[in-house]
GULO-429281 format. One line per 2 residues: for each residue x, y, z of N, C-alpha, C. Coordinates in Angstrom, 2 decimals, m for minus. Each point is the difference from the previous one (the first is absolute). Layout:
% residues N
X:Y:Z:X:Y:Z:X:Y:Z | ...;
END
This chain:
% residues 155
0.82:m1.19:0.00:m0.82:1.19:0.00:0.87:1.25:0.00 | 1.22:0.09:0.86:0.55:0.96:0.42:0.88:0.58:m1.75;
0.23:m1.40:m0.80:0.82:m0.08:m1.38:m1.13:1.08:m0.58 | m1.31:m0.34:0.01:m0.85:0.64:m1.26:m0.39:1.52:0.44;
0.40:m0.03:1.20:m0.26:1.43:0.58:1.21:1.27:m0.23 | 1.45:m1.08:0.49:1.01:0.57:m0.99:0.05:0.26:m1.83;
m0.99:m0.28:m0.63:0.20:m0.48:m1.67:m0.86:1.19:m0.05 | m1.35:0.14:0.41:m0.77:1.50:0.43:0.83:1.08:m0.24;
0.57:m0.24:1.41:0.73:1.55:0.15:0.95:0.72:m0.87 | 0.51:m1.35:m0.65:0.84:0.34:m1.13:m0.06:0.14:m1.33;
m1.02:m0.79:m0.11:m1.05:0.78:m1.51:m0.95:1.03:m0.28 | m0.01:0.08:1.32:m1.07:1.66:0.24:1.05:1.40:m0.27;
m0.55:0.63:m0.46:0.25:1.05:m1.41:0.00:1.20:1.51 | 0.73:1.18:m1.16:0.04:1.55:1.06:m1.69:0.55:0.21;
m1.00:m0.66:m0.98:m1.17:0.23:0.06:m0.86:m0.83:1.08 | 0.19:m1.56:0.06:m0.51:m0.83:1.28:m0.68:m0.31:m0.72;
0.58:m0.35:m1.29:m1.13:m1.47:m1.21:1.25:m0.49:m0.01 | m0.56:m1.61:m0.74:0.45:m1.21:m0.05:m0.12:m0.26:m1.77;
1.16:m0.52:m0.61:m0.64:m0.11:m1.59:m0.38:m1.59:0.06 | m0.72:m0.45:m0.10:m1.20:m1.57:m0.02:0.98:m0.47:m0.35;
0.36:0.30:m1.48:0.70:m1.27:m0.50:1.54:m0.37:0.49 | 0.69:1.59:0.30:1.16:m0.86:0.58:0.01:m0.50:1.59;
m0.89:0.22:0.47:m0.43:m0.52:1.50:m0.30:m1.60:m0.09 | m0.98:m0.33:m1.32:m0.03:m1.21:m0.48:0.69:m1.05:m0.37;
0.91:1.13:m0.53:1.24:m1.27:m0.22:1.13:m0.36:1.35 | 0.19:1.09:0.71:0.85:m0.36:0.95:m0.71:m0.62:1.55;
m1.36:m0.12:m0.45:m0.83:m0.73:0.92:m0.07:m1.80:m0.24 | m0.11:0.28:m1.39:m0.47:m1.62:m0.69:1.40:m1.42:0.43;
1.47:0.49:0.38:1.08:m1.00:0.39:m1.10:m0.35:1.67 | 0.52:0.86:0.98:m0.51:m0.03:1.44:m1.39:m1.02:0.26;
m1.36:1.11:m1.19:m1.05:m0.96:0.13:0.23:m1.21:m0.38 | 0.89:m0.65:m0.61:m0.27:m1.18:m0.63:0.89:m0.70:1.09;
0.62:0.65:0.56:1.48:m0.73:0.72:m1.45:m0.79:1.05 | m0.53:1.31:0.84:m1.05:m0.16:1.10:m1.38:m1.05:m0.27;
0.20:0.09:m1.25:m2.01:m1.35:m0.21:1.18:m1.18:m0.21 | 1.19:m0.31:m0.37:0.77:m1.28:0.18:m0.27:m0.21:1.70;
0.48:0.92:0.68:0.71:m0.70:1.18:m1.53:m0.12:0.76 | m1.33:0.64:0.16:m1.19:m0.40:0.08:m0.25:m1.20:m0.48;
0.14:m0.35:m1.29:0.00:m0.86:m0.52:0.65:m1.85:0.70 | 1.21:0.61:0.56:0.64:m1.22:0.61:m0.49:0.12:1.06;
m0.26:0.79:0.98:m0.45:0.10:1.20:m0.97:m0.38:0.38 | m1.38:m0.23:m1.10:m1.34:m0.59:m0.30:0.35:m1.64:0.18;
0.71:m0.35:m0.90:0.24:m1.78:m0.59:0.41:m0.19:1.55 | 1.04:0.69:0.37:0.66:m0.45:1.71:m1.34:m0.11:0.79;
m0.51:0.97:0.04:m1.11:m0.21:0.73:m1.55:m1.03:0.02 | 0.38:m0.24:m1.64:m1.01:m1.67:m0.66:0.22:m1.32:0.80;
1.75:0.19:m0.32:0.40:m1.45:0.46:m0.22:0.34:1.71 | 0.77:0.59:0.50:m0.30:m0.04:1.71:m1.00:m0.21:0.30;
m1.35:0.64:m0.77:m1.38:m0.62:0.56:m0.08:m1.19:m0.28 | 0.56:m0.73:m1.15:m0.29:m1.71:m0.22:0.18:m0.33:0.71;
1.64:0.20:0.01:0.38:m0.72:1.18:m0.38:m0.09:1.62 | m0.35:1.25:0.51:m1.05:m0.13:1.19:m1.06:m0.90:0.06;
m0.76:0.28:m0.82:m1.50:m0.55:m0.28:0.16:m1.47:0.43 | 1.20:m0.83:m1.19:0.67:m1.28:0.52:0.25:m0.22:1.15;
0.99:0.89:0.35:0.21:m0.50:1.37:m0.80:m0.16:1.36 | m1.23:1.47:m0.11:m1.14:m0.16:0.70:m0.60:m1.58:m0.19;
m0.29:m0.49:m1.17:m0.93:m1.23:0.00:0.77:m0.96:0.27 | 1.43:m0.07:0.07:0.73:m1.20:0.35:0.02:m0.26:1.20;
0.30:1.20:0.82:m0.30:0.56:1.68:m1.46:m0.77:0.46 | m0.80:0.53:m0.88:m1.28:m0.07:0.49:m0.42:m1.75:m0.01;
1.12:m0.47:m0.62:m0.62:m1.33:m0.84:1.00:m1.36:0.97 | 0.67:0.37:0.70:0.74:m0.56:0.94:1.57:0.01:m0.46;
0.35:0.71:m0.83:1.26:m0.49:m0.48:1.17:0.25:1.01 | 1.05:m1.17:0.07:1.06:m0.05:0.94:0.96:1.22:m0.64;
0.40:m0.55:m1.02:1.77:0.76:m1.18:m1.13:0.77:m0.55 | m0.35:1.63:m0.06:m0.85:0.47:m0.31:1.25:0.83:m1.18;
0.97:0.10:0.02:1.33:0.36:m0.84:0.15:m0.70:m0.58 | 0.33:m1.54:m0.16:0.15:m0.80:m1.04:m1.26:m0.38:m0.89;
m1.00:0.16:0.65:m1.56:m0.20:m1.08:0.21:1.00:m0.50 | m0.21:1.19:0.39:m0.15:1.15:m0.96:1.19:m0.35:m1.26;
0.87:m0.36:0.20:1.49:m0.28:m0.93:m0.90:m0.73:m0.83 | m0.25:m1.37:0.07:m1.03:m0.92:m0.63:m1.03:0.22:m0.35;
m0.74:0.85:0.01:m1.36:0.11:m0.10:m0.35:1.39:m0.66 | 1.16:0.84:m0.24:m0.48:1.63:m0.72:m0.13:m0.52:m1.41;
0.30:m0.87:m0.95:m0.13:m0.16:m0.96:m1.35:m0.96:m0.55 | m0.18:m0.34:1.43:m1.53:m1.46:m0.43:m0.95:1.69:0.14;
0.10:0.52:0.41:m0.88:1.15:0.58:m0.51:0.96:m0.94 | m1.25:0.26:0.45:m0.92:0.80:m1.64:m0.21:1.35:0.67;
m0.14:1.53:m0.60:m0.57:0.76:0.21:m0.16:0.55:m0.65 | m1.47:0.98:0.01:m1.00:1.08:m0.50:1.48:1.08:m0.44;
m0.34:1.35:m0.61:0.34:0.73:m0.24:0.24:1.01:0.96 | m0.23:m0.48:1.43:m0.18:1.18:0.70:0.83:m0.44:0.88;
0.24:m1.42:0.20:0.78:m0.49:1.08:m0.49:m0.91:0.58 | m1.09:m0.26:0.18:m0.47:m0.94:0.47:m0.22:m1.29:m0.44;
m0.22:m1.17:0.65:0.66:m1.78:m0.10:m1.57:m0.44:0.07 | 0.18:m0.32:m1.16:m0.82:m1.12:m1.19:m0.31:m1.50:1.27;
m0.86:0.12:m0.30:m0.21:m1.82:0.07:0.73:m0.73:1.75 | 0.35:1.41:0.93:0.49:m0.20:1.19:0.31:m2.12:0.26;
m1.52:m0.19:0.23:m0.75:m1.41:0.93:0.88:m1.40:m1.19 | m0.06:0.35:m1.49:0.93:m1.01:m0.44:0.70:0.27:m0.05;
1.07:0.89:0.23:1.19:0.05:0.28:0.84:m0.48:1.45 | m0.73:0.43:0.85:0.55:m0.82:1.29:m0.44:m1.66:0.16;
m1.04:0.20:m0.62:m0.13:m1.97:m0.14:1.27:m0.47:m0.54 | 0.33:0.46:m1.34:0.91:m0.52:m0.63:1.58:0.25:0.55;
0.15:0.60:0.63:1.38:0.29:0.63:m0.21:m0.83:1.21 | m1.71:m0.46:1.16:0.72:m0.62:0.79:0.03:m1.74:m0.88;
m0.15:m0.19:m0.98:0.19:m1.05:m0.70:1.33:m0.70:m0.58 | 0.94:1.03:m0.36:0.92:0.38:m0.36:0.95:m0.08:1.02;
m0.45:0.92:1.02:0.93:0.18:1.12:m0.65:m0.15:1.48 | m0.68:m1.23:0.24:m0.74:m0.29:0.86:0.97:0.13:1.64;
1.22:0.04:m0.15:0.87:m0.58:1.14:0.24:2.13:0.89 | m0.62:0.67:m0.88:0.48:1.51:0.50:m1.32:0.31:m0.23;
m0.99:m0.25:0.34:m1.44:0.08:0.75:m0.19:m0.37:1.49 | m0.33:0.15:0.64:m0.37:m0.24:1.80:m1.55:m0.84:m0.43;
0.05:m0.82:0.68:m1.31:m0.44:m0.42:m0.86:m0.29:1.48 | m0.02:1.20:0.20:m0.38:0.03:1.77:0.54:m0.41:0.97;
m0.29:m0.23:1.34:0.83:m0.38:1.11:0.59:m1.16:m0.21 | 1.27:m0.40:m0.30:0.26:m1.53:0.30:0.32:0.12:1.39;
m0.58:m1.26:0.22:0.23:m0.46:1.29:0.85:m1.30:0.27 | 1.01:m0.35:0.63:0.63:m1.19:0.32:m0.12:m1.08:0.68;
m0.22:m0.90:m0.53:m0.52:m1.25:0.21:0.71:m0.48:1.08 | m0.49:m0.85:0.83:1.28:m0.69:0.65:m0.80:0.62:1.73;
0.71:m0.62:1.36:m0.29:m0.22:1.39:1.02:1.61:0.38 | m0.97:0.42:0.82:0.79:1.37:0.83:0.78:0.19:1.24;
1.54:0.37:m0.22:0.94:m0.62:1.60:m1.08:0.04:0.88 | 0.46:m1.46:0.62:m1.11:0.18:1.16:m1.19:m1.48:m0.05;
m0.10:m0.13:m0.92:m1.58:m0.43:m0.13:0.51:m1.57:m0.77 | 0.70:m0.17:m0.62:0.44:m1.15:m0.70:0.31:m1.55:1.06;
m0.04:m0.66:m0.60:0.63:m1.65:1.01:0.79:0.04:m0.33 | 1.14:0.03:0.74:1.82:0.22:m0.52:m0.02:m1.80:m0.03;
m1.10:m1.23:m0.20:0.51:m1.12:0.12:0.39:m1.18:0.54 | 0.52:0.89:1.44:0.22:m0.79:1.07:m0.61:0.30:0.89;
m0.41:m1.12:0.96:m1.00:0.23:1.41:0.96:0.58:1.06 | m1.02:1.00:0.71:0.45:0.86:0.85:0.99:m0.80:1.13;
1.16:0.41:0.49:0.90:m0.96:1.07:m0.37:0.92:1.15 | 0.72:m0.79:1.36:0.33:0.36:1.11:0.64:1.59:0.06;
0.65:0.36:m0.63:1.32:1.03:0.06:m0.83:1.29:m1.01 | m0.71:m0.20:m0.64:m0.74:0.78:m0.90:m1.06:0.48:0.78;
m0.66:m1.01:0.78:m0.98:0.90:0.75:0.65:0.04:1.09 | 1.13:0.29:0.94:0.62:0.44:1.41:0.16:1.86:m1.36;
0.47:m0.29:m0.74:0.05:1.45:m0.78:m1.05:1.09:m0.72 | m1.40:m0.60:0.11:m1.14:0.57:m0.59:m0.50:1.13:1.62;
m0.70:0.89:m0.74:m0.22:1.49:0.70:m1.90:m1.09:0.85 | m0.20:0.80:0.75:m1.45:0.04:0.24:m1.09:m0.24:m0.81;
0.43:1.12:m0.90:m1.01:m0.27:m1.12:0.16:m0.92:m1.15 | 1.11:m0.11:m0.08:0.07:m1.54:m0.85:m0.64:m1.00:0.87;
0.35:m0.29:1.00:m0.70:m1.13:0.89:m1.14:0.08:0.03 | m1.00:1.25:0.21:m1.11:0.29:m0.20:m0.87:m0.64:m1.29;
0.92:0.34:m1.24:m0.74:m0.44:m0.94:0.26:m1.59:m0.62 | 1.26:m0.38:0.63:0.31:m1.24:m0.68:m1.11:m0.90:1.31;
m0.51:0.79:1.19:m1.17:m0.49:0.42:m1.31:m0.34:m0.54 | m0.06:1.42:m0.63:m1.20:0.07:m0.64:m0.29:m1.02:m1.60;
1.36:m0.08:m0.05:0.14:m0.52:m1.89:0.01:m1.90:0.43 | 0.62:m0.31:1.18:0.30:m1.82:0.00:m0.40:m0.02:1.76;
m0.45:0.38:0.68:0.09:m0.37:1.23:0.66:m1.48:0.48 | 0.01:m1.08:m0.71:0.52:m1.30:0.36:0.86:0.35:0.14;
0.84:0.51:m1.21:1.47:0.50:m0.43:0.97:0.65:1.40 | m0.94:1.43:m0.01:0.09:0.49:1.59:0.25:m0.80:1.17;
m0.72:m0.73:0.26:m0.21:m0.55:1.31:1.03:m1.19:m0.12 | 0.21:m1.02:m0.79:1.23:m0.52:m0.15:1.51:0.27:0.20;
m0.13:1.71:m0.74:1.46:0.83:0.56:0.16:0.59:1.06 | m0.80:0.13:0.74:m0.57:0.90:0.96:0.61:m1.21:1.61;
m0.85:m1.41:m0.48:0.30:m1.15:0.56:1.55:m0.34:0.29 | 0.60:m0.06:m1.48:1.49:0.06:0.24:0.67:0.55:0.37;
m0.07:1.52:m0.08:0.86:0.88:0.57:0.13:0.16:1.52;
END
């Protein structure tokens, strides 16, 4: 702005007119320089929205590597003229198809006995229960009473 304000001042005459046409010509390099770099600054701003848009629905869609799908997946990917993503719902089908292992597929949970709660195998000894708290005794009451009263007997 400050360039075309300088180009003004310097084509303005001892009268405070401007002649059109040579104002025109030494306007027409600058304007054209300025609708380029608009120009790139627009497309920058196309792709960044794709690419958001993606990454929102990958986010939204459980994705783990939300950086490596997008890597994989900007080219399976459709959009409108405006920026916006075509066909969202088959596209994440098909990527978690593709790439089923960087989807979360809700809580896993782990299978298997919780410290504590498992039969380590062997029946309870003498020396194991002289070492159990109250409340172990309490409940290995409540869980075998024979069990109890047998160790209980021995000790």
């Amino acid at each position: 702005m400050e360039d075309f304000l300088a180009l003004i001042n310097e084509l303005t005459g001892d009268d405070g007119k401007i002649d059109a046409a040579v104002l025109t010509q030494r306007i027409s390099e600058p304007v054209a320089r300025l609708q380029e770099q608009t120009a790139q600054a627009d497309a920058l701003r196309l792709q960044e929205k794709k690419r958001f848009a993606l990454m929102e629905l990958l986010v939204r869609s459980g994705a783990n590597d939300v950086d490596y799908l997008l890597f994989k997946l900007t080219d399976l990917a459709r959009f409108d003229a405006d920026g916006n993503l075509l066909e969202p719902d088959a596209l994440i089908a098909d990527a978690k198809e593709r790439f089923p292992d960087f989807f979360s597929s809700g809580r896993r949970r782990l299978s298997g006995v919780r410290p504590g709660e498992g039969d380590s195998g062997s029946s309870l000894g003498i020396e194991e229960f002289g070492r159990m708290s109250f409340r172990e005794r309490l409940k290995l009451f409540e869980d075998d009473p024979d069990l109890y009263r047998s160790l209980k007997a021995a000790e």
